[in-house]
C-alpha positions as CSV (number, residue, x, y, z in Angstrom):
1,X,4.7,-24.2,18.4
2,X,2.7,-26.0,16.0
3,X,0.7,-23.2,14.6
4,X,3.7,-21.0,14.0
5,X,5.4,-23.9,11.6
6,X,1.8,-23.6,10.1
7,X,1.7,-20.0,9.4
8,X,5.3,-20.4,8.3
9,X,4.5,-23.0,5.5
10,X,1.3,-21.3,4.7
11,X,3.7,-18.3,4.0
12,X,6.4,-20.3,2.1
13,X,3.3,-21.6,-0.4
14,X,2.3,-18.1,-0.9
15,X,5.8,-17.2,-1.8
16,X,6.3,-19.8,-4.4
17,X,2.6,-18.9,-5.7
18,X,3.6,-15.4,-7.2
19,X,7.0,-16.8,-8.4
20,X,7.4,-16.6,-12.2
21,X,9.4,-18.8,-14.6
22,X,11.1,-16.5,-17.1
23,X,12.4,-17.3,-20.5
24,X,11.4,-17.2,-24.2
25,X,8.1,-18.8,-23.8
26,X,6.3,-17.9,-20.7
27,X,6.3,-20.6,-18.0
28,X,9.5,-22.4,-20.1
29,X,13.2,-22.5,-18.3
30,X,15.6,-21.3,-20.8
31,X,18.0,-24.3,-22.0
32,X,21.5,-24.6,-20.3
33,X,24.5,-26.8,-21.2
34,X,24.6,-28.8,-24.5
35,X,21.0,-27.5,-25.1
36,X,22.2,-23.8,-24.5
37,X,25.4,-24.7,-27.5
38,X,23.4,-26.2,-29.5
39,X,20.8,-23.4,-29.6
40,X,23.3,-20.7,-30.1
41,X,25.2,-23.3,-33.2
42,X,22.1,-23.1,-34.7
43,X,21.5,-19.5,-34.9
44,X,25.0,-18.8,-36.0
45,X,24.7,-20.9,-38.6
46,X,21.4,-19.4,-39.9
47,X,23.1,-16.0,-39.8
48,X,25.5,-16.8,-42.2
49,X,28.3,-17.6,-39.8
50,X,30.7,-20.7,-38.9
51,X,30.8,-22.4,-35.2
52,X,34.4,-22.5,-34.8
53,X,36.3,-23.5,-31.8
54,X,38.9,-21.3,-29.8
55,X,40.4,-21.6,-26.7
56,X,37.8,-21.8,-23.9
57,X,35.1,-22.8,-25.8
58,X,33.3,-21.8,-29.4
59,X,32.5,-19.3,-31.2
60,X,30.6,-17.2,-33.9
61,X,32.9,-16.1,-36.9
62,X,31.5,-14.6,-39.6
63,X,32.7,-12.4,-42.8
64,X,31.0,-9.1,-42.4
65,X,29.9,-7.0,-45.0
66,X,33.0,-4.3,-45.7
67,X,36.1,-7.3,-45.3
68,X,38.3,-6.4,-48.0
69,X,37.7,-2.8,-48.1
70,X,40.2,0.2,-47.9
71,X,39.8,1.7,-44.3
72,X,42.2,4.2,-42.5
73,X,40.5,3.8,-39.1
74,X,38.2,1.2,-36.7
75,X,35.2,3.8,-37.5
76,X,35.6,2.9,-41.0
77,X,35.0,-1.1,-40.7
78,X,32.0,-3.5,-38.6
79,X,35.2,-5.4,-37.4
80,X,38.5,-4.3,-37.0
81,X,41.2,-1.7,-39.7
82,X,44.2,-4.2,-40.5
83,X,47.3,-1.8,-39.7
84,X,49.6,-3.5,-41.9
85,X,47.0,-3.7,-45.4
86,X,44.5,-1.3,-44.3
87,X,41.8,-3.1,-45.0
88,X,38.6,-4.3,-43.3
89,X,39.3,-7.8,-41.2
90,X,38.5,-10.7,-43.2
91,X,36.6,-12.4,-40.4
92,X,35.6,-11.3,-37.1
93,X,35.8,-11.5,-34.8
94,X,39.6,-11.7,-35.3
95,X,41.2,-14.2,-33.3
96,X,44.9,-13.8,-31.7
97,X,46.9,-10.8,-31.4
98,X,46.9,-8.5,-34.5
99,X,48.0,-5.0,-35.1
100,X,44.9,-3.0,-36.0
101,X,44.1,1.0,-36.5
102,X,41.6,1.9,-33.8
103,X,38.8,4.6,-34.1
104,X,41.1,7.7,-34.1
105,X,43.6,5.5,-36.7
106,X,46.5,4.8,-34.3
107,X,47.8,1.6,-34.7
108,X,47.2,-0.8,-31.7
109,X,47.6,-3.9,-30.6
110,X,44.3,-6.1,-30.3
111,X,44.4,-9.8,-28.6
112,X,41.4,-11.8,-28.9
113,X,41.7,-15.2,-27.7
């Protein structure tokens, strides 16, 4: 009886040897919680963008490139075609409901909360 709880720890050790931590930098857990936020806060502020919070939690908005611009369809804009001034969204992502053209220029209906 005793032997076979040996071979089975022996086994268990050998199990946990060939385990591997992954992440970023190899053997490091990647952060979680506050840590986690904090990490992705940073990055949106070097990108140009503004941590913002919305219902659930926060988020990246950011003013892309084309806001402003004249578009008759989704493929026209990085964010969304405003149906009403058919222009490029100001911000995205664009938070709430809003009537927007989608990629075939139909206006639709898109809710992002």
């Amino acid at each position: 009886m005793r032997s076979g709880f040996g071979v089975l720890a022996f086994l268990g050790l050998v199990l946990l040897a060939g385990c591997k931590v992954g992440g970023a930098d190899k053997g490091a857990l990647a952060p979680v919680g506050e840590a986690a936020t904090d990490g992705v806060h940073a990055q949106c502020i070097r990108s140009g963008g503004e941590f913002v919070h919305a219902s659930g939690g926060f988020l990246c908005q950011s003013v892309p490139r084309d806001a402003g611009k004249a578009c008759s369809s989704g493929r026209d804009c990085e964010s969304a075609c405003l149906a009403r001034s058919h222009t490029c969204a100001p911000i995205t992502p664009l938070l709430g409901c809003n009537e927007i053209l989608n990629d075939g220029g139909i206006v639709v209906t898109q809710c992002i909360e």
